[in-house]
N, C-alpha and C positions, 0 to 999 in steps of 0.2 A: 552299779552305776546306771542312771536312767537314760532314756532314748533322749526325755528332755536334756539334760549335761549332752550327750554327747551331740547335740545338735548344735547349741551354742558353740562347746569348744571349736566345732568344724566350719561353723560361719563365721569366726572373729575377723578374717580379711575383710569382714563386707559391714564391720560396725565403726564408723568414723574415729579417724583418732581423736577427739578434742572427747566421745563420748570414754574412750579408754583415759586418757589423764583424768577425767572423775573419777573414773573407780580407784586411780593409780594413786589420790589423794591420801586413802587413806595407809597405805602398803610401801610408800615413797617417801621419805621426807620430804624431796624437794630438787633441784636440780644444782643448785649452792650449795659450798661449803656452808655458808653461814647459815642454810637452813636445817643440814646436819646438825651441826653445833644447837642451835635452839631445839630440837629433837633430844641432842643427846641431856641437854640440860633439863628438860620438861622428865625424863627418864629418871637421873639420878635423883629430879625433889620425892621420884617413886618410890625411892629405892632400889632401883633398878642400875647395874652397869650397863655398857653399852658397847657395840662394836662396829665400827665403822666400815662400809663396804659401797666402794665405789664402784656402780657399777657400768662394765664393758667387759670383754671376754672375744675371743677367735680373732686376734688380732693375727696381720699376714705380713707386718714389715716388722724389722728390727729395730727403726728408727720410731715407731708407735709404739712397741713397745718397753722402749727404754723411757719414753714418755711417759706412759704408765707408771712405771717405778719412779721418776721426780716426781711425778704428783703424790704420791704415797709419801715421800721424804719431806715432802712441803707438810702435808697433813700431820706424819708425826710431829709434826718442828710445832706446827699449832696447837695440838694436842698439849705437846707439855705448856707452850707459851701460856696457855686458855685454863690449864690446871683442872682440866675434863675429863671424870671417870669412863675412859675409851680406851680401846683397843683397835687392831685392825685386821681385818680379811681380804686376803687376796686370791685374785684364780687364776690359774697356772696358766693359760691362753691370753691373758691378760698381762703375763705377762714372756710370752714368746713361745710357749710350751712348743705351737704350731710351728713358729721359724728354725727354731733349734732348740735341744735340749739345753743345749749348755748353755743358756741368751734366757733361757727362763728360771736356770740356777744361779746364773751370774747376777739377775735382777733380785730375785728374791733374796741373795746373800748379801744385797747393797742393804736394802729396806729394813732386812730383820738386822745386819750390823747398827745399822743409827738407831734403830729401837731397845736394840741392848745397853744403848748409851745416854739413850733418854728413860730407860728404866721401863719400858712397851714389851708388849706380847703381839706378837703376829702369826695370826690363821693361816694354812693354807689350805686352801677348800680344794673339794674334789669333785670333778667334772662329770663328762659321764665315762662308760667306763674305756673305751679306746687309750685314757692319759691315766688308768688309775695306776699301771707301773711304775711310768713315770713320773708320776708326782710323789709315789710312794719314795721312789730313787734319789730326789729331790730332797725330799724331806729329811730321809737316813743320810745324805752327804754331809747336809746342814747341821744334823746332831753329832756327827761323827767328826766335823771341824770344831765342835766344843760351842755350839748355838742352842742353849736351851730354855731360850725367850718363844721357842717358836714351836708350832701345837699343828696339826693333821686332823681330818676330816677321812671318816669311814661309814659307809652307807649300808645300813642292815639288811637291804634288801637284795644286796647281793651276796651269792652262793659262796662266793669265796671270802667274806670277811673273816669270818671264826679264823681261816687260818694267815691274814695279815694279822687281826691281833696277838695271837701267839709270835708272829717273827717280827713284832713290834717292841713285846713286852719288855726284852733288857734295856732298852732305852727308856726304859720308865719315861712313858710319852704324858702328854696330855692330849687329848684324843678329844673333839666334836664327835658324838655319834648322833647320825638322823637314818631319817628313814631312805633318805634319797630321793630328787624329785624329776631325774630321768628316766623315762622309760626303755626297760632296756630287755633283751628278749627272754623267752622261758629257760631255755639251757642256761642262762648266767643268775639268772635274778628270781627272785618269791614274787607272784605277782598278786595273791589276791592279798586284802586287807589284813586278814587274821592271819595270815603265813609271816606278810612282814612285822606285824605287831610281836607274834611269836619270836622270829629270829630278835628281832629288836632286845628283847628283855632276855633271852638268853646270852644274848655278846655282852647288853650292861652287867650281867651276872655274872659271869668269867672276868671280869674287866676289874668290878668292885669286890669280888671275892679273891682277886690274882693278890691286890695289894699294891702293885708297881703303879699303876694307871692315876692320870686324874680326867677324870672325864668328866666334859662339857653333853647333857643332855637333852639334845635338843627334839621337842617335841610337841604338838597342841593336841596331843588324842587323848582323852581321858584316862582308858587300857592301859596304855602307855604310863602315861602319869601316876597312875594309883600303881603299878605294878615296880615302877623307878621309887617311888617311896617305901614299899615292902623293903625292898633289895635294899633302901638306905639304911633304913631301922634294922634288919634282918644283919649287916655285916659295921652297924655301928661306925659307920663314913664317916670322917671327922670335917666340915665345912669349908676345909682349904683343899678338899680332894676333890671337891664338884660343886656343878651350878647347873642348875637350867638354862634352857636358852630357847630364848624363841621368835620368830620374827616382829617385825613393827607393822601394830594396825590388825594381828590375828591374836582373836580372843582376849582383848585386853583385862577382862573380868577374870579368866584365870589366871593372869600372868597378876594381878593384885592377887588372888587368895594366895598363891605359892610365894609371896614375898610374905602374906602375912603370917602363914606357918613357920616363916624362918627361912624359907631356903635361899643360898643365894639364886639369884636370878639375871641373865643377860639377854639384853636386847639386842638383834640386829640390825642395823639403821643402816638402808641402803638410800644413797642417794645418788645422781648426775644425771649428766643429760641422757643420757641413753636407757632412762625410765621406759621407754614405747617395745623395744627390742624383750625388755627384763619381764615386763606383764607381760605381753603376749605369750612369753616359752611358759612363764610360769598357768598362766589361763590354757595354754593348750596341752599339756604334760597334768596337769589336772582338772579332768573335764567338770570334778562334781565342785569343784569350787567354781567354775567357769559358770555352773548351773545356777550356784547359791548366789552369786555376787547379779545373774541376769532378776533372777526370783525374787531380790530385792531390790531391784529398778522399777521392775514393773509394779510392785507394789506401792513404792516412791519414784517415779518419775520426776518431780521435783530435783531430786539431790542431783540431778545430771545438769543444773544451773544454777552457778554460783551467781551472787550479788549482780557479776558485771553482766552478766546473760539473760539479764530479769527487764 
């Protein structure tokens, strides 16, 4: 990581919001549902699926976050109305994790029930690691009351994944595996590049060699990429056991080649108003994109004015 990156990332309080909603154009659908919607639609003429992620998170009342879960129940109910290849992702502070356990199990058990009935799958993502228990605990209730519409999130670059997916595996899960975009300290987590690339393709390999799993692959590192198709080819995956997955607005050139060799592939399409909170963590937890996105302003300064700014 350069001195350049780590400068940006450490100056972002002092770069105008109106100039972060440009960069956030292309990594945001939009602050509308209906901007989702046309995201998700522009997605599937790709061939691309897509998963829906509203976003907001550390919510601190109970009445907010039972608000949270309506708005999710409203979206599924569109979702099927709208007949849109989407799913949905939710995060556990979003949905009360912080007020009470039981108030972010209670909410999650609403969303994923109406999703089971409208024929949905729902995420549940995973934070940083203070909730990764809990969310874990969350998740086993959920499959343990007979809810297997609903799939978990495990991040490689912490020390202790290897052994959640082992005391995952009898539930024959479906598992997102990323890299993780918290930083979080040496004793817990792999922190240089190659260490989490490393751990990454060893847990897909236990995963896709176990047989029980279907894992969701989420990733834009080349390593990564070429090293997740050995493992596909190498254990003979069959297309309903896994997909790629990768965010909206990064790399979209790769995410066409891996549809066009075949693989399934998913979008994450984050949308709401709380776009300004979502860039910023994500520009400061990764300073060398923070780097890349400033490296091509100044080369375009143009793009920081649309039509109405001209």
């Amino acid at each position: 990581m350069g001195i350049f990156d780590k400068t940006v990332a450490g100056s972002l309080k002092f770069i105008p919001k109106p100039v972060i909603r440009r960069v956030a154009r292309r990594y945001i659908a939009g602050e509308r549902v209906e901007d989702a919607f046309d995201a998700v639609r522009k997605l599937s003429a790709e061939g691309c699926r897509a998963t829906l992620d509203l976003l907001g998170e550390s919510v601190r009342s109970e009445a907010e976050a039972r608000a949270s879960a309506d708005t999710y129940l409203d979206l599924l109910d569109r979702i099927a109305r709208d007949g849109v290849n989407a799913s949905i992702s939710i995060k556990p502070t979003h949905f009360g994790l912080l007020v009470d356990e039981a108030l972010f199990l209670d909410n999650t058990r609403r969303v994923v029930a109406r999703a089971r009935e409208l024929g949905n799958f729902v995420r549940i993502d995973m934070e940083d690691s203070p909730t990764t228990d809990a969310t874990l605990r969350g998740y086993r209730a959920l499959r343990e009351e007979g809810f297997d519409n609903v799939g978990i999130v495990l991040q490689a670059r912490l020390r202790r994944t290897p052994a959640d997916f082992r005391d995952l595996a009898g539930l024959r899960p479906n598992v997102r595996l990323c890299k993780g975009v918290y930083l979080e300290p040496e004793a817990i987590a792999w922190q240089s590049y190659d260490e989490i690339n490393r751990a990454y393709l060893d847990q897909l390999a236990y995963a896709l060699g176990h047989g029980g799993f279907t894992m969701a692959i989420a990733t834009h590192d080349d390593p990564v990429i070429e090293g997740a198709e050995r493992l596909l080819a190498e254990h003979a995956v069959p297309r309903d056991r896994y997909e790629f997955q990768m965010l909206l607005g990064v790399r979209p050139e790769v995410r066409k080649a891996l549809v066009e060799r075949g693989h399934p592939l998913r979008v994450y399409v984050p949308f709401g108003q709380n776009w300004y909170a979502y860039c910023i963590r994500r520009l400061k937890e990764n300073p060398q994109f923070a780097g890349h996105v400033t490296r091509d302003l100044l080369r375009d300064p143009g793009q920081l004015f649309g039509e109405a700014d001209r």
